[in-house]
N, C-alpha and C positions, 0 to 999 in steps of 0.2 A: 664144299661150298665156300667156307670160308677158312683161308688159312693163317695166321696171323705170321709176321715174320720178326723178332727180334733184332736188332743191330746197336750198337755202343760199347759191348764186352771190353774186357782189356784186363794188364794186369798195370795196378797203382798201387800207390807207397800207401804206409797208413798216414791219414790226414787229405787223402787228396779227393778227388770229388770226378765223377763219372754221368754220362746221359744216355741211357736207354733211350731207345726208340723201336715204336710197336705199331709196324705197318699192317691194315686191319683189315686193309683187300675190299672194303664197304664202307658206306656212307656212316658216320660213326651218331648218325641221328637214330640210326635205324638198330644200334646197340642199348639194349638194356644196360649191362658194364661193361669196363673192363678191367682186370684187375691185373697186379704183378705178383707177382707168386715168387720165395728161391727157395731153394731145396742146396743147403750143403753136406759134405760129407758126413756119415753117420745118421742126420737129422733127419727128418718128416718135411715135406714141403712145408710151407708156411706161407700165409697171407703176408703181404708189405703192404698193399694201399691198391684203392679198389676207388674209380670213380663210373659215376649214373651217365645217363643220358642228358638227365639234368644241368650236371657239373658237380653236383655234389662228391665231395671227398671223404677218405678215412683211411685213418695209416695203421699201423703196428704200433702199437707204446714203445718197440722198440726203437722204432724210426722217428717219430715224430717229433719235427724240430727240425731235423737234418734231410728227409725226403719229400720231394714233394713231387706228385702225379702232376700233371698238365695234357690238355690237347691242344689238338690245331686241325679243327674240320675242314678245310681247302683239301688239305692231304691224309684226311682219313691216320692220321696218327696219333697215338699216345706217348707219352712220354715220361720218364722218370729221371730227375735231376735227385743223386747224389751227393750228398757235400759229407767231409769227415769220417770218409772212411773207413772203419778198422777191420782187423785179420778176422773176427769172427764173422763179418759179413762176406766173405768169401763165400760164393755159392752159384751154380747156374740160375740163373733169372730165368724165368717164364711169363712172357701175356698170356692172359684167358681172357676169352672174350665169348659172354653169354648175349644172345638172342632168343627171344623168346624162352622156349625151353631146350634151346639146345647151349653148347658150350664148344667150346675149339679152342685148343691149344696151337701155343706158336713151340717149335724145336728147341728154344734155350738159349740163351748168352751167356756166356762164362764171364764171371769176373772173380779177380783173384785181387787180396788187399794182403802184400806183403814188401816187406823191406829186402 
């Protein structure tokens, strides 16, 4: 029903800054959240920052400062602007976007933070 689609991946130096985008296939009134998720080598996925229907936000303690979620309802997208980089945030990005009780994942963006 719904599939989300990730696009912005890339490989950037450390210090440099990256834009997710997270096409959501739905009206994104109609989204309870939706969240960015990464999953790097070795590790467990992990929450990055998760915004409501509302607008309300909330990041990682790892992130915050430097990430920030945004939308833009015209285009049913979300967004995640990266600033600052570094090698340990290498990881495939994931949107998840929950309605009601269901959840759907988008396929993943790579990004790679290396010199």
């Amino acid at each position: 029903q719904v599939q989300p689609v990730e696009s912005g991946g890339g490989l950037v130096q450390p210090g440099g800054s990256l834009r997710l985008s997270c096409a959501a296939s739905v009206r994104l009134f109609s989204i309870n959240n939706m969240g960015w998720y990464r999953q790097a080598p070795g590790k467990q996925r992990e929450l990055v920052a998760v915004i409501t229907r509302t607008g309300s936000t909330s990041y990682a303690d790892s992130v915050k400062g430097r990430f920030t979620i945004s939308r833009d309802n015209a285009k049913n997208t979300v967004y995640l602007q990266m600033n600052s980089l570094n090698a340990e945030e290498t990881a495939v990005y994931y949107c998840n976007v929950n309605i009601g009780a269901s959840t759907f994942w988008g396929q993943g963006t790579q990004v790679t933070v290396s010199s």
